[in-house]
N, C-alpha and C positions, 0 to 999 in steps of 0.2 A: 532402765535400759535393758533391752532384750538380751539372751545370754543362748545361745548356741552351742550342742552338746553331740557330738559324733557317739553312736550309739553304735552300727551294725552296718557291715559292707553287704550290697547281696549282685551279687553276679548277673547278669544277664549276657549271655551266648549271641541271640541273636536280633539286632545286629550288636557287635562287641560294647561292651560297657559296663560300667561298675555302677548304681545306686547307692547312695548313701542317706543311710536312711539315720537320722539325727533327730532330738531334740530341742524345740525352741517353748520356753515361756512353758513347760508340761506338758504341749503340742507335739506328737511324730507325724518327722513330716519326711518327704522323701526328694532327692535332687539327684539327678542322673549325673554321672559324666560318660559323654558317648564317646569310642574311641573306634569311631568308624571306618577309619585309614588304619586300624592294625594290621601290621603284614609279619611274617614269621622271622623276619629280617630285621625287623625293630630291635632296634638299642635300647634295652629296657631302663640302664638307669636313666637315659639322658631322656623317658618317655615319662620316667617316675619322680624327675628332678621338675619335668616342665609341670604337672599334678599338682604337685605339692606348690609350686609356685604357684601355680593359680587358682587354689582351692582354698580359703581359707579355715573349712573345716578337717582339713587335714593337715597335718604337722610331721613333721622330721619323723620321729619315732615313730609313724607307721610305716615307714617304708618298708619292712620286711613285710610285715601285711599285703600290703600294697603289691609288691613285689610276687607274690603269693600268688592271688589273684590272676593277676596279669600272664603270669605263668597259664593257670589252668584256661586261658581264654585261649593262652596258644596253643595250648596240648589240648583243645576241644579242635581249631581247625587243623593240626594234624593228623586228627581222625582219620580212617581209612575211609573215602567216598564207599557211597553204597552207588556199585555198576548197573544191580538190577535188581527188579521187583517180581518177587512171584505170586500170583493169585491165592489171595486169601478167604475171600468171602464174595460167595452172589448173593445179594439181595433185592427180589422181588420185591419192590417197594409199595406200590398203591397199585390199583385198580385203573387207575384212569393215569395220563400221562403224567411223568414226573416235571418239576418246571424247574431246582435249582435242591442242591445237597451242601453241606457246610460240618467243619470236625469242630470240638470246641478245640484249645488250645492243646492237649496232651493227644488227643486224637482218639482217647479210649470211647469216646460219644459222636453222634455226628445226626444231622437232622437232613430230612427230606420234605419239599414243597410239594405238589399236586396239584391238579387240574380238580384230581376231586373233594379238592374244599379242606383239607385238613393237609395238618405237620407231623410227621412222623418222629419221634424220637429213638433212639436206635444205642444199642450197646454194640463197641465195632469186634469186642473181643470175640461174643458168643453169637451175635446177628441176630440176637434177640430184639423184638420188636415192645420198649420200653409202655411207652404210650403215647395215644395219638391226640395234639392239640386240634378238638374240636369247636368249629363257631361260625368259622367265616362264611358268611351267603355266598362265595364265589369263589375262582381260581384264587389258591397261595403263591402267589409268584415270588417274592421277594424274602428271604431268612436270614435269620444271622442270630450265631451266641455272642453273648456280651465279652468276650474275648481279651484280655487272656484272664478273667476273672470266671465265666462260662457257666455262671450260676441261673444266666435270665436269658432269653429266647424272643426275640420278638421277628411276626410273620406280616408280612403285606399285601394285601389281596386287591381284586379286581372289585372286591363291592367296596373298595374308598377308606376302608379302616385299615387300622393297624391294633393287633394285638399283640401285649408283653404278658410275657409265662413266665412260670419258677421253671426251670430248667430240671431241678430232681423231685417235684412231684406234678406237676404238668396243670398246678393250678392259675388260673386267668387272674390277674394282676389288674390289666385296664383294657380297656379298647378305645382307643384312640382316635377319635370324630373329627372331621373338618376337611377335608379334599374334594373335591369334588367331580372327581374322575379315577380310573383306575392308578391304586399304588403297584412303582415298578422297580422302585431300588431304595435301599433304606441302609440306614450305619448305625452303630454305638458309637459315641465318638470312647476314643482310647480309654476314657478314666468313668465309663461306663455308668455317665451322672445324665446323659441327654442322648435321642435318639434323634435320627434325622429320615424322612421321606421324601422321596421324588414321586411326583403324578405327573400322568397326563392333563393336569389341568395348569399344566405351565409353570407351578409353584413348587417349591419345597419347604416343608414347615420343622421345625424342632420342638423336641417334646420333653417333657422333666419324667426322667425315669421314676424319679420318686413318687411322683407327685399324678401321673398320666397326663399334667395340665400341657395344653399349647404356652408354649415358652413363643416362638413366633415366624411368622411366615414370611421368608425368602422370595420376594414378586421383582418382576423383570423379563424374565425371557418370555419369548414369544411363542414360543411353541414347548413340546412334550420334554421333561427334565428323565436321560435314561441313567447317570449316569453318578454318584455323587459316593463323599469323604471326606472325614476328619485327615486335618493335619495331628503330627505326633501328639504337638502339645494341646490340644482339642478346642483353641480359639481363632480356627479357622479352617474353614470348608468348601472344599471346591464342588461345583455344579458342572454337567456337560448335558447339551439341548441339541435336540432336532431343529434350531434354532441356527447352527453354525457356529452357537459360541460357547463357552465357556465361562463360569463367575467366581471370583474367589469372595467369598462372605465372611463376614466378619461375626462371629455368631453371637459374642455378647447383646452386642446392636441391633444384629439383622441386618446391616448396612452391605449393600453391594461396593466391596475394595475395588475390585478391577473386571471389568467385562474384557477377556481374551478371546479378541476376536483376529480372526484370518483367514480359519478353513473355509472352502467352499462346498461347503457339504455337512449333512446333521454329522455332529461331533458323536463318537459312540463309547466311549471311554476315558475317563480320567482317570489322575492319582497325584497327591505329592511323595515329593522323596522323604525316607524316613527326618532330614534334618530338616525341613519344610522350608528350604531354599526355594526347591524348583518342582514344579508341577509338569506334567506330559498330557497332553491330549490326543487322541486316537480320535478318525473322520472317515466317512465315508468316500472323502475325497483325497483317496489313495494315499493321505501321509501322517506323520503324528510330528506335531510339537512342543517345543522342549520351549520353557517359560519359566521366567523368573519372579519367584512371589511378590519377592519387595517393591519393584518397580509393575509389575505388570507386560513386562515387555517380553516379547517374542524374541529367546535366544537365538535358535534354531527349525530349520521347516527340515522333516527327512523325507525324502521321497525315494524312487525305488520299488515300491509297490504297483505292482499294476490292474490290482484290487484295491475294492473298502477294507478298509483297515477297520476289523474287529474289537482288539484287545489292544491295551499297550497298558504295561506293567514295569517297576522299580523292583532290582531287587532289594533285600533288605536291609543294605547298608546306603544304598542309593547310588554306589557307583556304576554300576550298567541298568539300562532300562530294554523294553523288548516289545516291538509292535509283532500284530499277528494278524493274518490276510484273510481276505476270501482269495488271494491267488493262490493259495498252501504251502505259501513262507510263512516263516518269522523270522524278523532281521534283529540281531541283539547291537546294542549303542553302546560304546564308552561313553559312559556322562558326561566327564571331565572334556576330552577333547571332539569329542561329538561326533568321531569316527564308528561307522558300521565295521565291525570287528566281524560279522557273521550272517550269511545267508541262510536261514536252515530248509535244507531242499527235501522233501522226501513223500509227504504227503500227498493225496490222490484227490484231495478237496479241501474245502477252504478251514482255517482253523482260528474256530472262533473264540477260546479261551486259552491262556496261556497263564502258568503257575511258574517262579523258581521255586526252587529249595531254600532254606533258610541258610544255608550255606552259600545258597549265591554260586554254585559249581553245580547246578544241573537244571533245565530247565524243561518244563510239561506240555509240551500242546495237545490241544485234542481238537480232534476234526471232523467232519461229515464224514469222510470214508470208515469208517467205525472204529480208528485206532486213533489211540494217545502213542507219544513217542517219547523218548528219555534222551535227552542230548547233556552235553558234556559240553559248560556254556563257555571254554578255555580253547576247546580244541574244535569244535560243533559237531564231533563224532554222534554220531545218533547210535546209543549206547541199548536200546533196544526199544522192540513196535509190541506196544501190549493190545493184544487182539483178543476178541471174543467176544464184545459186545457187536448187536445184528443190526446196530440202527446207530446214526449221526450220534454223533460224543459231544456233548455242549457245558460239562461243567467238570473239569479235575484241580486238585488242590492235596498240598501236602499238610501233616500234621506238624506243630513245633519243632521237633526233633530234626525230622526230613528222612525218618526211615519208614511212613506208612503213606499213601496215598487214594484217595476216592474220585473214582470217576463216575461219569450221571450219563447217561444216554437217553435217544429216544422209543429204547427197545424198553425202557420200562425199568431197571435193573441199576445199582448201584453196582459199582464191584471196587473193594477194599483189596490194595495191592499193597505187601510187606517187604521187604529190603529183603533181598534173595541170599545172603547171605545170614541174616538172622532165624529168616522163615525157615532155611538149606538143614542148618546146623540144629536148630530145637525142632521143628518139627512146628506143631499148634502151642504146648507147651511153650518153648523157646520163644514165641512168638509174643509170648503174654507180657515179658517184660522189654518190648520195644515201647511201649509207650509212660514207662516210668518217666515222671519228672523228679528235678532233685527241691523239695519241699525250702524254699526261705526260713532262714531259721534253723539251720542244723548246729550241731555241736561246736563248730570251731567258730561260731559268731558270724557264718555266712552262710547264703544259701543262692537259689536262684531266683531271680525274681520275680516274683508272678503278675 
């Protein structure tokens, strides 16, 4: 009989939850408990009695532990909100147009796409230009680090391949054969063991990161795949098509679960929520809906928008989601009750990417008018307009923490924005420890989890 041995808590912030990271059989192996509904009003024992009830590797005697814990998740969200970002770094990124920018999980790194064939690797501290992944015969559209791990790089280009990099010395791992048309959207799934690509040849295939072997290809829809993602627990992936529909895959199989169909218009957006309940789709026919994984069924249609709807995003506990226009809203959702909570008015053009904070209390648009905007996703105060880039804004994103952010434009230019109160107070100095993470494995038997 197997025998089960609680070894080590490790924290994770966001979205709220504790790891337990245990031994079975000589094996560590790790089991989340997510506590996605924590609110600052919570009854801790009666949170830490329901725990220990349902956990069976936890017992009575850790409740002070426990108790511990639970504490520092709260004294993390009553952190004081960061109100504003001040500019940190322009960087000049390539030669030829930029096509997408990505941080790994601390934010101290972060990569840039190109028209002209290569990936940029970038230090955010110093805007040093690390080195550049060269290969591809074509446009780098598509990047991503293997996150929140950020040791591997994989880029997707217009001539059909995919390549995976070492992230710290920029050497080529594999290249990745078999599409048949341009790659335009690619994932890690979370436990950063398999990649996944969308082409325009209607398919999406998975790939064994270990191995660069095709694990297997995703066939069904009818037209161009823009749009795809790992659920949390990485055995299940949703697809969105110029097709009008949407696919939830089953990825051990490859088996198509549920074809979510409704919108009348290519779908341009997907995502599930981090508990991979429910999934959101974004269409060009003005509205996103909100779908339930297990069954496949259409919860909710939002409409409202009197544009294609660009983006639609979860934040990261999955209780509000947030579509974003070409009319220059974005409307934020209660997930739970399905009410528009927020119209965000401000923008001069349509805004085609939308970021929260890992806090889930501020959210990022950017938009063709050349400004990203910072709202306050409680009140929808639009908390400030970061200006200076001379051309359309097509990709911003925060780092873990939620005190640094990167935006991509089409002037050519990254620019790396720091919480204004951190930037205010250090200076460039000061600035260098915004992106500390707390290491897993500290002194007191716990850390964060990576």
């Amino acid at each position: 009989m197997s025998t089960m041995k609680l070894r080590k808590f490790l924290l994770r912030y966001y979205p709220p939850g504790i790891i337990l990271q245990y031994e079975r059989d000589g094996v560590m192996k790790q089991k989340p408990i997510d506590l996605l509904d924590l609110t600052p009003d919570v009854d801790i024992e009666v949170l830490l009695s329901q725990i220990i009830r349902q956990e069976p590797l936890i017992s009575e005697n850790r409740r002070p532990a426990l108790r511990q814990l639970v504490g520092r998740l709260l004294d993390k969200m009553a952190e004081t909100q960061h109100h504003s970002f001040a500019l940190f770094k322009v960087l000049r990124a390539h030669i030829l147009p930029l096509t997408n920018c990505a941080f790994n999980k601390s934010g101290d790194r972060f990569i840039t796409g190109s028209y002209d064939r290569t990936c940029k690797v970038w230090d955010t501290q110093t805007g040093e230009d690390l080195f550049t992944l060269e290969g591809h015969k074509n446009v780098v559209y598509a990047i991503a680090f293997n996150n929140p791990y950020g040791d591997k790089i994989v880029t997707g280009s217009f001539d059909k391949t995919c390549k995976l990099w070492d992230a710290y010395t920029g050497q080529l791992y594999y290249t990745l054969k078999g599409h048949q048309t341009e790659i335009v959207c690619l994932s890690f799934n979370p436990q950063s063991t398999l990649i996944a690509t969308g082409s325009m040849d209607n398919t999406a295939k998975l790939w064994d990161v270990e191995t660069g072997v095709e694990r297997t290809t995703l066939a069904g829809h009818r037209a161009e795949i823009v749009s795809l993602g790992f659920n949390t627990g990485g055995d299940l992936i949703i697809t969105g098509s110029f097709d009008h529909d949407s696919r939830v895959w089953d990825v051990r199989t490859g088996r198509c679960v549920h074809v979510l169909a409704g919108h009348r218009g290519e779908v341009s957006s997907t995502q599930f929520n981090y508990a991979g309940t429910l999934c959101v789709s974004g269409s060009i026919d003005c509205t996103s809906r909100l779908w339930d994984v297990r069954s496949g069924r259409c919860m909710s249609v939002k409409q409202g928008h009197t544009d294609e709807v660009l983006d639609v995003s979860f934040d990261s506990g999955g209780t509000k989601f947030v579509s974003a226009s070409a009319d220059g809203t974005a409307r934020v959702y209660n997930t739970m009750t399905g009410v528009c909570m927020h119209t965000l008015t401000g923008h001069e053009g349509e805004i085609s990417k939308v970021a929260f904070n890992p806090q889930g209390t501020r959210l990022l648009t950017a938009s063709s008018d050349k400004t990203c905007k910072l709202w306050d996703t409680e009140t929808a105060a639009c908390l400030q307009t970061l200006e200076g880039h001379t051309d359309e804004i097509f990709s911003c994103a925060f780092n873990y923490e939620g005190d640094s952010m990167i935006t991509g434009s089409k002037d050519n230019t990254c620019r790396i924005w720091k919480a204004g109160d951190l930037y205010g107070t250090g200076g460039g100095a000061g600035a260098a420890g915004a992106f500390g993470t707390r290491r897993s494995g500290s002194g007191a038997g716990y850390g964060e989890d990576q």
